[in-house]
N, C-alpha and C positions, 0 to 999 in steps of 0.2 A: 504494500500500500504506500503512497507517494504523498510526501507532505507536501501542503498548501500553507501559503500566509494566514495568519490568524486574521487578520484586518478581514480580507476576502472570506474567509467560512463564515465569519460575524455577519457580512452582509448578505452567501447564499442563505444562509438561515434566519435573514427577514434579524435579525438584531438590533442594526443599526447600519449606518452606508458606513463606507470604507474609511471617508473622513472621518465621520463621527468614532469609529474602531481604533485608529489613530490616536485620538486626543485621549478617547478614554482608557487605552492602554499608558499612556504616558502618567496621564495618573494614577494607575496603579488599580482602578478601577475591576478590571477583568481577569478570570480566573479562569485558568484550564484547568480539569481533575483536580481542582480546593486551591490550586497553586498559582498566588499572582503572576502576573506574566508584565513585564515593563520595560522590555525592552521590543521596539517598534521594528517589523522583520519577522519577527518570532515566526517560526513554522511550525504544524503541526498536524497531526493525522485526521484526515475529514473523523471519524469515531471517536474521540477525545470530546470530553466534556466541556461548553461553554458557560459560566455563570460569568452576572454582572454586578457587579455593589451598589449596594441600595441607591448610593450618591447618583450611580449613571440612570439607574432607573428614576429616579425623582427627575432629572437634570429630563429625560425625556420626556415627563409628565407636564412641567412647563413648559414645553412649545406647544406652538397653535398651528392648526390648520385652518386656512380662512379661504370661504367658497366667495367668488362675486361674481356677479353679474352684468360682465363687458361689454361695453356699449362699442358698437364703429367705431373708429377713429381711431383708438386705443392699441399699442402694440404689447404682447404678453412679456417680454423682455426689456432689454436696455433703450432708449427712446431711440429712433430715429426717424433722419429726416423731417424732424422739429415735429413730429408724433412726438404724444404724453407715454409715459409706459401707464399699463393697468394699476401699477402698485401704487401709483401716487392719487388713486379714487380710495386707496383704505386709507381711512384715518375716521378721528371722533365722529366728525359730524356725518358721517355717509352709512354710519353705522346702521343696518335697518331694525326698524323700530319693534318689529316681529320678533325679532333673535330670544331664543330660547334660553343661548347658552347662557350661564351665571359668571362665565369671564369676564372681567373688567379690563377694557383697553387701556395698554399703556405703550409708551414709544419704545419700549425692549420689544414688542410681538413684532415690530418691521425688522429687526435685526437679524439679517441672516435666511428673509423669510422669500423664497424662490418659487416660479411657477413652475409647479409640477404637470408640464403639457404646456401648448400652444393655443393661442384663438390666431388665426392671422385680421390684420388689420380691418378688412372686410370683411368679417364675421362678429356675432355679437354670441352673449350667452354665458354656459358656466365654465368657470375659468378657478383652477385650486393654487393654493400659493400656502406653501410651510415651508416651516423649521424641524419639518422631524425627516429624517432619512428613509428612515423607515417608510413613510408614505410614501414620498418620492421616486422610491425602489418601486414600490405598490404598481405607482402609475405609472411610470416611464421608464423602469427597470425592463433588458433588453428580452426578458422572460415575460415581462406583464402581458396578460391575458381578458385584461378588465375592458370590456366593452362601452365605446360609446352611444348616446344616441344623440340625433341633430336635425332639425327638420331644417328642409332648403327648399325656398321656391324658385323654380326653374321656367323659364321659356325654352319654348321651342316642340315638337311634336315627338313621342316614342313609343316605336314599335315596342308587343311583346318580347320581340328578340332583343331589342334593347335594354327592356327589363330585366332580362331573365342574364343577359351580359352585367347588369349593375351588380348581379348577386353574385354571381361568378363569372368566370372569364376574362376580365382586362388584365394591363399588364399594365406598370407605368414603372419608367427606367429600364426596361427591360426585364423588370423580375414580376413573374406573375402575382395577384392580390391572391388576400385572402377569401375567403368564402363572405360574403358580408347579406344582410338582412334587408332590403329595401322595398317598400314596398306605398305605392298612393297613400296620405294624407286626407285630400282632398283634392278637385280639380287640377292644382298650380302649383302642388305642395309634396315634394316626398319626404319621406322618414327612412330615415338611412342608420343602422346600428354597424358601428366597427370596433373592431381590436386590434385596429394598428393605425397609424397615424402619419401616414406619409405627407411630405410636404406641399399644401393645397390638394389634399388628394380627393377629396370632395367635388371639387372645382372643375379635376384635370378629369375624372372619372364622366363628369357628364358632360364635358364638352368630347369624348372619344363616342360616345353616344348620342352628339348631335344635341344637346341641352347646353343654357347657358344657366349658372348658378345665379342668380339676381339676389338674394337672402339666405344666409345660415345660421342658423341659431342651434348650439351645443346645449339642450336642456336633460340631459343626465349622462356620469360617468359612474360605469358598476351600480351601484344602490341608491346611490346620492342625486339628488334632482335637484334642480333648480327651482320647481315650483314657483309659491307666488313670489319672491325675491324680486325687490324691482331694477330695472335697469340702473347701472352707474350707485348700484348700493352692494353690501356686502353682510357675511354674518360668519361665527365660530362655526365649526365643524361642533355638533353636540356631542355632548358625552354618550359613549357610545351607540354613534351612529359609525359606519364603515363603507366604505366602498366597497 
């Protein structure tokens, strides 16, 4: 059997990401078979016991997961082209007033706090932004399997065979899609679920079938909906709720 970095088995076993494996090894934090481990490197046999000290566990109990609801204009990353990024719609006052959770905002919950997925600029909807790795793995880790849903209203006319191409059969970059779920809304409107998320793949998928995307809106990723949350507002991820 072949040793692996301890940083890396932490993250395939959903622990924590590889940074966060890092810091808390440095502190002393982490323990293979009862025995600290603190030196960063460390290898060790995938069957080897992982615990973590209470410290790390508390230390991942406060961060936040925060869902918002991205309006156009907006990009999910660092601003460009004098576009706002998404993260600078969270703050006090945008907070929506529905929120369940019993977290109280403070200016440490922006610190560190990354979107886990993309909306592109022309899309609105839900959009997830944490501090925990752990989720981040969830969603965009290169194993995640957690399906989206996203209604888009499209122009243009499509055959059956077009359809039955939406759910399987494209190719974009030259590597074939996944198998994905799509299926009428209403007249102008399709509902499309996926588990992968290539870039504007929404967009590229119905313009090779003769559609033009005109609207997208991302209103659930795995469990987590967007519901009634309103546009350009935001709220906690609840206590245990889960994608």
């Amino acid at each position: 059997m072949e040793k692996i970095r301890l940083s890396k088995r932490m993250s395939e076993l959903g622990l924590c990401s590889r940074r966060e494996a890092d810091s808390y090894i440095e502190q002393g934090w982490v323990y293979v078979d009862g025995a600290p481990v603190t030196e960063l490197g460390t290898r060790i046999y995938p069957d080897q016991t992982i615990t973590l000290d209470r410290k790390a566990q508390a230390s991942q109990q406060e961060r936040v997961t925060i869902i918002l609801n991205k309006p156009v204009g907006y990009v999910s990353g660092s601003p460009e082209d004098n576009h706002p990024p998404a993260v600078s719609l969270i703050k006090r006052a945008s907070r929506w007033k529905d929120d369940r959770s019993a977290v109280r905002f403070t200016p440490n919950h922006l610190k560190g706090l990354a979107p886990a997925g993309r909306l592109d600029i022309d899309s609105q909807g839900l959009l997830v932004f944490t501090q925990d790795g752990r989720i981040a793995k969830q969603l965009i880790g290169e194993n995640s399997a957690i399906d989206k849903e996203y209604l888009v209203r499209v122009q243009g006319n499509l055959s059956d065979r077009g359809l039955a191409l939406l759910n399987h059969g494209l190719e974009l970059d030259g590597r074939a899609l996944k198998p994905a779920s799509v299926n009428w809304q209403n007249q102008d409107q399709l509902r499309f679920v996926l588990n992968e998320g290539k870039k504007r793949q929404i967009r590229r998928m119905c313009e090779l079938v003769g559609l033009k995307a005109i609207g997208l809106k991302r209103v659930r990723i795995g469990q987590v909906r967007l519901g009634a949350l309103p546009e350009g507002q935001w709220r906690y991820l609840a206590e245990g709720e889960q994608f």
